[in-house]
N, C-alpha and C positions, 0 to 999 in steps of 0.2 A: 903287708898291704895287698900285697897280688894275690891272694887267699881269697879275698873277698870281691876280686874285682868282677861281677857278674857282666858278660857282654851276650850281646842280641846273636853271635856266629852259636847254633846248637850243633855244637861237634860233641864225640863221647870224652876230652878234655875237661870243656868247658862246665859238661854236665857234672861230673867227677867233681869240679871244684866247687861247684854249687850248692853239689850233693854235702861236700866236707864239711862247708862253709854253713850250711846248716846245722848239722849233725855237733859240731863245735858251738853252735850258738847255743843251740837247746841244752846238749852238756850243761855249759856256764850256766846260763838262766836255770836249770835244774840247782845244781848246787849254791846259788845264789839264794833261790826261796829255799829251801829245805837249810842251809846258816840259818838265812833269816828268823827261820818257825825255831829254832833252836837256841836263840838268843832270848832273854829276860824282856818281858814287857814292857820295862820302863827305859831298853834300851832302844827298842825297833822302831817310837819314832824318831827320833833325831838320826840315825842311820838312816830313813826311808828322804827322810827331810833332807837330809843334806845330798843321796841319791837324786832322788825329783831336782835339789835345787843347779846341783854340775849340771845334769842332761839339757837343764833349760837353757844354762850356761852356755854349752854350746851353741845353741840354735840364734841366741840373742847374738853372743860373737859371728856369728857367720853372716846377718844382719847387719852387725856395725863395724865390723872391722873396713879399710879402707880395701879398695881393690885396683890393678896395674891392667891395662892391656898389654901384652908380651905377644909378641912380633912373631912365627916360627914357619920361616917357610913362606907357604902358601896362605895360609890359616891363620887367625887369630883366636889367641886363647886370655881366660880373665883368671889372674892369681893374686891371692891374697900377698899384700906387703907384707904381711906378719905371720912368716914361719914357724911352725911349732916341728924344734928338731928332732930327727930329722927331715920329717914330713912338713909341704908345704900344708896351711889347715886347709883348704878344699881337700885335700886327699883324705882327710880325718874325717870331714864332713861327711865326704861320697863312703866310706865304710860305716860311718853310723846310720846312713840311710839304709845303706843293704841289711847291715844289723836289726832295726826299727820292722822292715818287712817283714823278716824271719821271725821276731819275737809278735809283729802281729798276724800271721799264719799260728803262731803258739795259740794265742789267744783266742784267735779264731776256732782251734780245735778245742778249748777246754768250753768255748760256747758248744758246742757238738755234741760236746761228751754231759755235758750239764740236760740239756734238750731231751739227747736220749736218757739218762736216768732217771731224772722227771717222768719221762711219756710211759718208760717199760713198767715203771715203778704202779703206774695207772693200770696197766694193762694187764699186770699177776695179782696184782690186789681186784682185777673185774670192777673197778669205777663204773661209775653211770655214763662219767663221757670216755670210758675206754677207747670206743669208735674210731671218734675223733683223732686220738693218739694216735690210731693203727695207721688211718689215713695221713695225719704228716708224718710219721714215720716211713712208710712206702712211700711218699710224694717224695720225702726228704733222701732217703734211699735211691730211690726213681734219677733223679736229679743230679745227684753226686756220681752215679756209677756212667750214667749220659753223659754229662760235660767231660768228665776226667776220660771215657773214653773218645769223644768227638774231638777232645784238646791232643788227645795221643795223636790221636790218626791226622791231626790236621799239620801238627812237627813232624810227621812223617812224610806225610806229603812235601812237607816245605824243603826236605833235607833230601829230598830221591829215593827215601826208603820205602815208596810206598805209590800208589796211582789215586786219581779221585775215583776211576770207575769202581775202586776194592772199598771206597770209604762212602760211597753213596748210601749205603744203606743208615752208617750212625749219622750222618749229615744229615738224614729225612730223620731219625728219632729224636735230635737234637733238636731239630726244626718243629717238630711237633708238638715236644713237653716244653718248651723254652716259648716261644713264639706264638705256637696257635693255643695253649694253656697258660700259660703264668702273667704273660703278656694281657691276656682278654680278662683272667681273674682278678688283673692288679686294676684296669679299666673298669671291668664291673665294680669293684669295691671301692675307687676313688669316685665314681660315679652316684653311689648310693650318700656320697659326702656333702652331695648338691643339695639334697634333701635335708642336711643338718643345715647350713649355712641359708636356708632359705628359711627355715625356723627361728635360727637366730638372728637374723634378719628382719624378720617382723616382728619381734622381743624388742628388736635396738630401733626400731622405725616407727613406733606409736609414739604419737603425739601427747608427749606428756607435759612440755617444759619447750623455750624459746630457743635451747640448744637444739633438742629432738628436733625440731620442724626446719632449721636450718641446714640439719644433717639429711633429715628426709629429701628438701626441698633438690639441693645439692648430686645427692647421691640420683635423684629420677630424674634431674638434668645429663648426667652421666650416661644414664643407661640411658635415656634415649637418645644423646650422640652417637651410641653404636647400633641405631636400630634405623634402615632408610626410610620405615614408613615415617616415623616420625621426622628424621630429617625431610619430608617433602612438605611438613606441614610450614616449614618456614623458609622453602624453596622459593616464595614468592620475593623474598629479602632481597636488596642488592648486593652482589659480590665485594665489591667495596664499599668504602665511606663509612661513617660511623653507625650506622642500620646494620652492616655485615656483620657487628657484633652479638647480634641479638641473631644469629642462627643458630640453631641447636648444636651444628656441628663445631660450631665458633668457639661459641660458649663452653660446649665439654675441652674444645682442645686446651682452653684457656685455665678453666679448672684443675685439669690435669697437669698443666706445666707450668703453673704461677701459685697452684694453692696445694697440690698431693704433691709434688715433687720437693719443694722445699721441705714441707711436714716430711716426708719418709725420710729426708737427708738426716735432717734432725732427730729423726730416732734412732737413725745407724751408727751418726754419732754419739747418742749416748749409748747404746747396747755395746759401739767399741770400745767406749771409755768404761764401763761394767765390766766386759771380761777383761779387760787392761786390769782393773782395780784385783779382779777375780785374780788371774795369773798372776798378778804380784804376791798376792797372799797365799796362793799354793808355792810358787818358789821360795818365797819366805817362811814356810814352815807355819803360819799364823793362821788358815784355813779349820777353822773346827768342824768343819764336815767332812774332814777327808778321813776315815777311820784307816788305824795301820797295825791295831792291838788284837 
């Protein structure tokens, strides 16, 4: 279990075990799919099925099992009544979690390796939009080799091995592909999203039917609660008494929190009881969209 234990102290120990502690995970997870791809078709999914269905196993137990506060010291700590020997199960838990990281770093890098195959693949064959690849591939590049070196320098700094005056320099290149680039790009392009939602918005707001005009009517009560010219136009209303209801700002607040708030509750509960239904049938093996052949 102490294998796995990752803590926040970055000594060259700590790194060592983390280093292990992956380098073992990937192992297993290697020869894991490569059994798997080597088993008969009609056996890999009820092996994938019954995989998916323990792992979930877990998470649901860690959820429902009962738990104890336990006294130590100064401190108070929360352990599961129901020991799995020799290990209490939070202990079990906190390694599947470290495990779960590492296999989603795996993942992470077969997205990578998938990206760039796709892009170079473009780029020897000369595509029309070769370009484009070349530019996320450098951006992608760009990016990767910044962070990983800003993340060095900045554990160096944290540990003594190092000054901020010697790391100013990736500090400013960090700052400037991350921050004054990715940041204003991800802005510009959410930005240009305004212009969809106002399209689709005058598609959903013509007057076609007794609902439409209800929803129009509603929705430009809204918007002009949040606009002050409009609220002065009913500034002349009294603050109290039942006239205070008939101010625009009254009125939206009232919309918003006796007629949108219950409808959104209501959707969340059913979207949770959906994926509720959803995750039963992927633990249950009975999901027909989940391909594993």
């Amino acid at each position: 279990m102490e294998l796995f234990a990752f803590t926040i102290n970055r000594t060259p120990e700590n790194w060592a075990t983390a280093l292990l502690a992956a380098v073992l995970v990937i192992f297993a997870t290697s020869i894991l799919l490569f059994g798997l791809s080597r088993i008969p078709s009609n056996m890999r999914r009820p092996l994938v099925g019954l995989f998916v269905f323990i792992s979930g196993l877990f998470w649901i137990l860690d959820w429902a099992l009962p738990r104890s506060r336990v006294q130590e010291g100064a401190t108070t700590s929360v352990k599961t009544l129901i020991p799995i020997y020799p290990y209490d199960y939070q202990e079990v838990i906190n390694v599947l979690v470290n495990v779960s990281q590492v296999m989603s770093g795996i993942i992470l890098a077969l997205g990578v390796l998938s990206i760039l195959r796709v892009h170079f693949k473009k780029v020897f064959k000369g595509d029309r939009d070769a370009f484009f690849s070349i530019v996320l591939l450098g951006s992608m590049a760009a990016m990767i080799v910044i962070g990983l070196w800003d993340w060095i320098a900045t554990n160096r700094e944290a540990v003594g091995m190092s000054t901020p005056e010697a790391n100013e320099t990736i500090h400013t290149a960090f700052s400037i592909v991350f921050l004054d680039m990715l940041q204003i790009l991800d802005a510009a392009m959410f930005s240009l999203i305004a212009f969809f939602i106002l399209s689709a918005a005058y598609r959903a707001f013509r007057v076609r039917s007794i609902e439409a005009t209800i929803m129009m009517a509603v929705a430009l009560i809204v918007l002009l609660g949040f606009i002050p010219l409009a609220m002065a136009l009913t500034a002349g209303l009294p603050a109290d008494g039942f006239l205070s209801n008939f101010r625009i700002e009254n009125m939206k607040t009232w919309i918003l929190l006796n007629m949108s708030t219950p409808a959104l509750r209501a959707i969340d509960l059913g979207l949770g009881l959906g994926l509720l239904a959803m995750a039963l049938r992927i633990l249950l093996g009975i999901e027909k969209g989940v391909a594993v052949d």
